[in-house]
Backbone as JSON, one array per atom type, in Angstrom:
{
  "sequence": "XXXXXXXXXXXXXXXXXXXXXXXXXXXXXXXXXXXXXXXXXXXXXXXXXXXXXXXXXXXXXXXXX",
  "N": [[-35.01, 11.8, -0.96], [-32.71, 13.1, 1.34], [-30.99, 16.37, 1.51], [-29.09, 15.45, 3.24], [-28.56, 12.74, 3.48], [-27.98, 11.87, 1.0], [-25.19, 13.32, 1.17], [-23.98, 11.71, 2.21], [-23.88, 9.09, 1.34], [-22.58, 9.93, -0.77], [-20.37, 10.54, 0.85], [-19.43, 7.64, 1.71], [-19.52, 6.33, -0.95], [-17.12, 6.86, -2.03], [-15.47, 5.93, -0.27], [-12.49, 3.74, 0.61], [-12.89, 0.11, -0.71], [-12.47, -1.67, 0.72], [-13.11, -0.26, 3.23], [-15.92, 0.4, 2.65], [-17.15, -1.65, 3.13], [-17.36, -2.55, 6.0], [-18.52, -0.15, 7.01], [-21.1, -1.05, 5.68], [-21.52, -3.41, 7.13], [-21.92, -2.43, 9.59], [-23.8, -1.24, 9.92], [-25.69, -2.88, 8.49], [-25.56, -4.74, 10.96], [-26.83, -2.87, 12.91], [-29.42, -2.14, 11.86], [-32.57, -3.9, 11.24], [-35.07, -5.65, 9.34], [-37.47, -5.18, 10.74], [-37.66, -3.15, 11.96], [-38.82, -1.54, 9.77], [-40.13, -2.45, 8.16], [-41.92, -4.54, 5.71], [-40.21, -4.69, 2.06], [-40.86, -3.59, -0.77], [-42.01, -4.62, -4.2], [-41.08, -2.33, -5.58], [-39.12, -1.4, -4.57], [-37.55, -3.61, -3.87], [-36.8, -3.95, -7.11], [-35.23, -1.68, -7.03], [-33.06, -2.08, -5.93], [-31.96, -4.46, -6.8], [-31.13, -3.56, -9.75], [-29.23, -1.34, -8.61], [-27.62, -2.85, -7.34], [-26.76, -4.71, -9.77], [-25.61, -2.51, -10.93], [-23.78, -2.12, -9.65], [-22.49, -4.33, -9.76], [-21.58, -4.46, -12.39], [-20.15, -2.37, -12.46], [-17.42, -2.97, -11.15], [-16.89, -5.12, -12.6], [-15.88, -3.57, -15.08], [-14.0, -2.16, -13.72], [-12.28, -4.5, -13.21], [-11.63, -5.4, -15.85], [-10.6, -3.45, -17.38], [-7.54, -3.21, -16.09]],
  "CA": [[-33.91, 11.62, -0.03], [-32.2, 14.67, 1.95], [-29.33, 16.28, 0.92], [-27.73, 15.21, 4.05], [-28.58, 11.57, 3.29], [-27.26, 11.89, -0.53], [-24.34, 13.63, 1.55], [-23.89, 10.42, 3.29], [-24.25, 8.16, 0.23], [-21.33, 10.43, -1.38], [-19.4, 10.21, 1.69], [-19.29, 6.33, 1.54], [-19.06, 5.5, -2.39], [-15.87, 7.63, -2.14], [-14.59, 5.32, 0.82], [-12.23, 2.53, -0.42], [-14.12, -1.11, -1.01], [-12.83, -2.28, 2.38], [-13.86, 0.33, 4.67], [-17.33, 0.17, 2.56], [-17.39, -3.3, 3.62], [-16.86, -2.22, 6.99], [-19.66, 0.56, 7.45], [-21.66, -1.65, 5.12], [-21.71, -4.68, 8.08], [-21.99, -2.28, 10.89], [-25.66, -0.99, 9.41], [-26.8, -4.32, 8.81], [-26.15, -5.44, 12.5], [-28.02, -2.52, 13.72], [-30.82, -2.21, 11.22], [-33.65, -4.94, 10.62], [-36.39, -5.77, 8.17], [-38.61, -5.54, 11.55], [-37.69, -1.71, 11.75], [-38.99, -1.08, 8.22], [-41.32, -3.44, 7.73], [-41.41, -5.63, 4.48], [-39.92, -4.54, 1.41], [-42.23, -3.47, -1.49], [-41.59, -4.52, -5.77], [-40.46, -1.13, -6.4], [-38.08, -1.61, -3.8], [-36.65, -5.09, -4.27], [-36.45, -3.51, -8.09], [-34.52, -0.94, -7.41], [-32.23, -2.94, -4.35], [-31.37, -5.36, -7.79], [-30.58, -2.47, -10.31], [-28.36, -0.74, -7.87], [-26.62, -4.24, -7.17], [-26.34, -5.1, -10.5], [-24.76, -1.44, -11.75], [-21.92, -2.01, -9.12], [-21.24, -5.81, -10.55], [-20.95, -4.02, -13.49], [-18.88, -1.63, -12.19], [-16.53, -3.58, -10.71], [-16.25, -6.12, -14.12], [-14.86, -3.15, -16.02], [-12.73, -2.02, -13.14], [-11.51, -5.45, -13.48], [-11.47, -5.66, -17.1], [-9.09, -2.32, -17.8], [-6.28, -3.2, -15.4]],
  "C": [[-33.37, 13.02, 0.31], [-31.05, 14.98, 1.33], [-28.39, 15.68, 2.15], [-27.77, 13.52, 3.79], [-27.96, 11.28, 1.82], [-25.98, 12.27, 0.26], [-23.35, 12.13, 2.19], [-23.41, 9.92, 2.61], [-22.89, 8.72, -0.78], [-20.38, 10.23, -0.93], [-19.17, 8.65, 1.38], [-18.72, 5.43, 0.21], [-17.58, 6.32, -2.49], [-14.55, 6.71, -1.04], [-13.82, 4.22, -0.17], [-12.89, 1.19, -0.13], [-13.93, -1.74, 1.02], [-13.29, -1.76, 3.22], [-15.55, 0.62, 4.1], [-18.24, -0.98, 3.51], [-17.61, -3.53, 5.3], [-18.21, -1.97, 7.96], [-20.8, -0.11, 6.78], [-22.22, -2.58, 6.72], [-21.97, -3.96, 9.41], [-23.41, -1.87, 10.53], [-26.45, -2.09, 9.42], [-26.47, -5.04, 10.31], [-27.29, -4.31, 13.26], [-29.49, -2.41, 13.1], [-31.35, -3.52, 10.96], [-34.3, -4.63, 9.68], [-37.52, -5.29, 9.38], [-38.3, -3.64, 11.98], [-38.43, -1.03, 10.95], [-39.92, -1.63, 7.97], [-40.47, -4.32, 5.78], [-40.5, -4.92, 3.09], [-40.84, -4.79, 0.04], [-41.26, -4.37, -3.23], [-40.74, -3.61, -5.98], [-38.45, -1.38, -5.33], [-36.82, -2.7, -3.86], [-36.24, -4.49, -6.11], [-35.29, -2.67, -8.24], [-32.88, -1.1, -6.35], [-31.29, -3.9, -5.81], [-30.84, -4.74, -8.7], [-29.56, -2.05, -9.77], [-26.99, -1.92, -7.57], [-26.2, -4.85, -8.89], [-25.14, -3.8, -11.41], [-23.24, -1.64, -11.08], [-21.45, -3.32, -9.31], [-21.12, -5.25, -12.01], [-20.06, -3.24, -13.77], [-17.26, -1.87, -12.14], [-15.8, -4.78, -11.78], [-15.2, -4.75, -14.68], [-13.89, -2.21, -15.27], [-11.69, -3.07, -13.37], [-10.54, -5.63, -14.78], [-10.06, -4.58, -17.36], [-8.03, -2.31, -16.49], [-5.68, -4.53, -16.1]]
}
């Protein structure tokens, strides 16, 4: 990945949850699967990892308040 794309990716996890939610929904209207093509193992692997670190995130944000 580039640094300006890690730049990106910094910019965003720093945003607060709603305006993630935001720029989150405006990517998925313009991007497809038919852009990209299919989605490989490694990929769907690491799409579920990444999704599962931020429900884990977000439990022990929950948890210590």
């Amino acid at each position: 990945m580039s640094s300006k794309a890690q730049a990106v990716i910094q910019e965003f996890n720093s945003l607060p949850q709603v305006e993630q939610m935001a720029v989150y929904q405006a990517i998925s209207r313009k991007v497809t699967a038919a852009d990209y093509g299919p989605l490989t193992d490694e990929d769907l692997t690491a799409i579920a990892a990444e999704s599962f670190a931020l429900l884990d995130e977000e439990e022990n944000r929950a948890e210590s308040r």
